[in-house]
N, C-alpha and C positions, 0 to 999 in steps of 0.2 A: 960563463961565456959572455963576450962584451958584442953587445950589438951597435954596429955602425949607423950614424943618424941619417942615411935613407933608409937603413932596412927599420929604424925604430918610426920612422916616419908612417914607412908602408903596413906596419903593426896597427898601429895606430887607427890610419884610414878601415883598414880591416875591422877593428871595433868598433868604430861609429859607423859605418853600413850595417854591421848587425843591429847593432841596436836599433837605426831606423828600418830594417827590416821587423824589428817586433813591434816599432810602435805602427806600423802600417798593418800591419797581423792586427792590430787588436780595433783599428778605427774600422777596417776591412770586417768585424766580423756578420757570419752570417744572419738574417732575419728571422725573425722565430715563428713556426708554422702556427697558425690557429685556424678554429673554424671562425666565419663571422658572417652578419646577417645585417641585413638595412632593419631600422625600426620602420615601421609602417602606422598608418593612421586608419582604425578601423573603429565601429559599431562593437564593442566587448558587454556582452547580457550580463550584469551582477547576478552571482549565486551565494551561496552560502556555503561558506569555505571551511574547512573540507568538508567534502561530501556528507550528510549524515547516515548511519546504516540502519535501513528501519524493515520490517517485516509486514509479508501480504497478507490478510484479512479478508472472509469470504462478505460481502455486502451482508450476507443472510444463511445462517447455518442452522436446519432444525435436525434434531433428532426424529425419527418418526419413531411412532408407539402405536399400536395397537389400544383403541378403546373398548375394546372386551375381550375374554380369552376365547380361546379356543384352538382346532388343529390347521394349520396353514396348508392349505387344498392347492394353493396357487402362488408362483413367483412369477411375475408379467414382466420384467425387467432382465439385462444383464449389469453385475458390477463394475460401475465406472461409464453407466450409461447415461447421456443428457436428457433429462425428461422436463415435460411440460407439466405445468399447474392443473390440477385435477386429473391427470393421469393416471390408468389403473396401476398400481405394483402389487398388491398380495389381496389373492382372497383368503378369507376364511372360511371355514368350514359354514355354510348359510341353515345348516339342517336344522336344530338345537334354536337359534333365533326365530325360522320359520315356525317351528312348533309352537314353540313361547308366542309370537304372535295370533299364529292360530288359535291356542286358549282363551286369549285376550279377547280377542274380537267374539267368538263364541260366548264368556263371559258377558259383554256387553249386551250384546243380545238380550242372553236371558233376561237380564236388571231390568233392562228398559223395557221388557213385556212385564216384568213384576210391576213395573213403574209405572207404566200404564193402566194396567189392573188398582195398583194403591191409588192411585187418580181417581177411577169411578168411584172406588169404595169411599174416599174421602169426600168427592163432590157432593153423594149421596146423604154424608154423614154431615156436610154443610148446611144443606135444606131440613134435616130433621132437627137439628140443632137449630137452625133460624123459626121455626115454629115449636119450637119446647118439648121438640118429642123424646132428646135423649139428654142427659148429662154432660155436666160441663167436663167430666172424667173422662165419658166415652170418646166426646168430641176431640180432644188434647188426644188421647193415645189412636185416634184414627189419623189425627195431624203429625203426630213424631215419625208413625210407621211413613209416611208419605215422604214425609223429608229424610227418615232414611235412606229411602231406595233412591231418593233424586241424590244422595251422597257418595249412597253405591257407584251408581250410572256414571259421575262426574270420575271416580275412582279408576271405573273401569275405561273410561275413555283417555284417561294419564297411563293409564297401564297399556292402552294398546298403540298410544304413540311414544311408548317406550319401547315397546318390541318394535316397531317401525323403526326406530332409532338406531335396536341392536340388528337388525337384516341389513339399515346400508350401512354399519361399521364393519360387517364382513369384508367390505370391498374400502380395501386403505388405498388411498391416492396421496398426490404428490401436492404438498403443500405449497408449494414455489417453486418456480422453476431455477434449475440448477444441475449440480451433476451428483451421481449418487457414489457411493464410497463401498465400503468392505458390505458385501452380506451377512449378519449374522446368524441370520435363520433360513431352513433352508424347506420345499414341500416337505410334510408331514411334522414336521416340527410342533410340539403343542406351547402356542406364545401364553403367556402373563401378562394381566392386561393390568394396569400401566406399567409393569413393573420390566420388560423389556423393551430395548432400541432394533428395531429389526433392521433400520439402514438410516445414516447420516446423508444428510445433504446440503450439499455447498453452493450457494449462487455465486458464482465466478464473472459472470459478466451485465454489468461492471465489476470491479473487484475495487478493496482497499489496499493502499499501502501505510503504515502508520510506523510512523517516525518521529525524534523529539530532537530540539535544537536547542541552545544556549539561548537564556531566557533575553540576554542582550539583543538579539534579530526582534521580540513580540513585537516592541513598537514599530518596525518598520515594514515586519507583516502587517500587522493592522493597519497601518497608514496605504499603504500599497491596494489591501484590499478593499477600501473603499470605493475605490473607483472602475474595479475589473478584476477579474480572477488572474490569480497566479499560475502559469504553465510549472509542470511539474514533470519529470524524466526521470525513469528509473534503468539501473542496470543491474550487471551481474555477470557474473564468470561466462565465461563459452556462450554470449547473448549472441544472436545471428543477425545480421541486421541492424536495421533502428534503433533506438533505445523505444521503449513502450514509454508514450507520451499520455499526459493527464493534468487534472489542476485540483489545485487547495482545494478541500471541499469541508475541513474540520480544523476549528484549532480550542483545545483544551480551557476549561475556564477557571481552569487556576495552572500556578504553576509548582512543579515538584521543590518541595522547599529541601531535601534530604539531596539534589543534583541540581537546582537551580535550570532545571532543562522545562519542557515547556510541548505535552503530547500534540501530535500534526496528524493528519490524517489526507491521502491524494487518493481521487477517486480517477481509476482508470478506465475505460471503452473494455478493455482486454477481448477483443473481438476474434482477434488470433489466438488467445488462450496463451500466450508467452508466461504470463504471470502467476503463480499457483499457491493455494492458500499454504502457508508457513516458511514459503521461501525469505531470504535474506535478503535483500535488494540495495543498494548506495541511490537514494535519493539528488536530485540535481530540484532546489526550488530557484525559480527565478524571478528574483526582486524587481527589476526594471535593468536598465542598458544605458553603461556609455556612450554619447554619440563622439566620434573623430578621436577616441581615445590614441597618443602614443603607445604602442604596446610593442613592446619584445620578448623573445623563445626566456622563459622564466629563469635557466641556466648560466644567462646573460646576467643577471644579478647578485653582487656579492655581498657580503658582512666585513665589514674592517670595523677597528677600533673606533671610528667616526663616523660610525653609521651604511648604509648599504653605498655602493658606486659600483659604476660600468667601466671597461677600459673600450671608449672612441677609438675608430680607426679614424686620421685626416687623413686631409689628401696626399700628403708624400709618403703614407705606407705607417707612419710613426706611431704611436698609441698615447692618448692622453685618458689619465684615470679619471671619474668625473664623478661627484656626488650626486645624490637624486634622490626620488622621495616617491615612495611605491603606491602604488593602488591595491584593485582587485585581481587578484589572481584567477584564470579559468582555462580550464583541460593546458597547463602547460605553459600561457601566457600570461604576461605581468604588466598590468598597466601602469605608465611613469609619468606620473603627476607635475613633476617639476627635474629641469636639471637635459633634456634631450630633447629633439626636433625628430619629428616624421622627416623619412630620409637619410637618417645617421648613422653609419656603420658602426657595429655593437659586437665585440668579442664574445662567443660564445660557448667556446673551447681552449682551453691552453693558456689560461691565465695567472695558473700556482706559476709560471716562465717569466712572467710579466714585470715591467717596472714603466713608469713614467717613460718616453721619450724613447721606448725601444722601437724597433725595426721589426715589422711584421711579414710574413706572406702567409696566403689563405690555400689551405689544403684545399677547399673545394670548388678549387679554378680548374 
């Protein structure tokens, strides 16, 4: 079919309006949503990154024992109960030590009246001896007897502040204050003396947390602690609240050659009792503080083949990609050393979309 040259004319027109219909399609296209945020200029506290995970330590854990045997007459406590220092917890049976005391002192008694009596007999045998009435035989075995009974006497007086000893070990008290643990014996029980722990106990307030870092932080822990202690914050699952706050109060005087890590120890108030000996904790130590740092949401930072960049939002909406150079990182913020201004709009969403020079708009308008 032969076309006339208006209607190949009007063909014609028809296909160059399409075609500038698609190149207006494609300069027309739409903006690509992201989220984005200003960077801001804030005070950011250096920590130690990432967090370390270290576990709680009672300040003071003793075992309590029994220093004599016998049958336990009495538990003064309940398990799991906070008790003071010299606090009754168990008696023992007191009968058996009274007795034994009671011999003792009765013992003494007697010696020192024998000891009294050898005293006259010897003073006597002193004077006869100093005028040549008896031998120098008689005089010596008048002397031994006298000095045995005074070895007696000295004997029986060790002996009866030994029974003194075994009457107040009936009565076990509380070594430190703290909280006490599982009972293992219970009234009537017959304990072994030192050979059972009748109850453990934990000083918890203060408490420890003890944790180890990359031995790369010692120097600048040490450098830091000369001049003030170090704030120390710990956490943990399902933690309610605050974090439990505390400071340095230990650090190891060698370091682990076998992990290159480096023992710490923060000594907590735990006055709430948040904290409990063997938990797991993520330590937070704080070295000192950026002042007026740039910082932005840490998600805002990427890795390209030339190193980390941000994609800038300007003012016409366009995105410009921009290299930079990181700081410290803390709970999610990134401090940017070089490369941004406080005030900069920073893409922080929706960036795998992204190219130099594209069109943005921000979902969180």
């Amino acid at each position: 079919m032969k076309l006339t040259v208006p209607a190949l004319l009007a063909v014609l027109c028809l296909l160059a309006a399409g075609c500038g219909e698609k190149r207006a399609v494609v300069k027309a296209a739409p903006p690509v949503p992201v989220l984005a945020t200003p960077a801001v200029a804030k005070t950011l506290p250096v920590r130690i990154e990432p967090p370390p995970v270290g576990h709680v330590l009672p300040i003071l854990s003793v075992n309590v024992r029994s220093q004599i045997g016998g049958i336990l007459s009495a538990v003064n406590f309940k398990e799991g109960q906070e008790v003071k220092k010299d606090e009754l917890l168990f008696t023992i049976d007191p009968r058996p030590a009274q007795a034994a005391l009671t011999l003792a002192k009765g013992s003494l008694q007697r010696d020192i009246a024998q000891l009294e009596n050898s005293k006259i007999q010897f003073d006597r045998e002193q004077k006869l001896f100093d005028q040549k009435l008896i031998s120098q035989d008689e005089f010596d075995t008048s002397k031994a007897a006298f000095d045995a009974l005074a070895g007696t006497v000295a004997a029986d007086r060790a002996a009866v502040t030994n029974a003194e000893l075994n009457l107040e070990y009936c009565e076990i008290r509380a070594p430190i204050d703290g909280r006490t643990g599982s009972l293992q014996f219970h009234e009537g029980n017959v304990v072994k003396s030192p050979d059972d722990v009748l109850v453990s106990i934990n000083q918890i307030h203060p408490i420890y947390a003890a944790f180890a870092v990359p031995e790369k932080f010692l120097p600048e822990i040490q450098r830091q602690m000369r001049g003030r202690t170090l704030p120390a914050t710990a956490s943990f699952e399902n933690l309610e609240g605050a974090p439990p706050a505390g400071e340095l109060s230990f650090v190891d005087n060698a370091v682990d050659p076998t992990t290159d890590m480096i023992l710490l120890k923060a000594t907590f108030p735990n006055l709430d009792g948040k904290l409990w000996p063997g938990q797991f904790v993520q330590l937070a130590l704080q070295l000192g503080e950026l002042t007026n740092a740039v910082v932005v949401p840490s998600e805002a930072v990427q890795n390209g083949q030339n190193g980390q960049f941000i994609f800038v939002v300007k003012a016409d909406r366009t995105v410009e990609q921009r290299a930079v150079k990181t700081g410290v990182t803390v709970n999610g913020e990134t401090a940017i050393t070089s490369g941004l201004n406080a005030g900069e709009t920073v893409v922080t969403d929706g960036q795998l979309r992204l190219a130099p020079g594209m069109a943005v708009s921000f979902k969180n308008e």
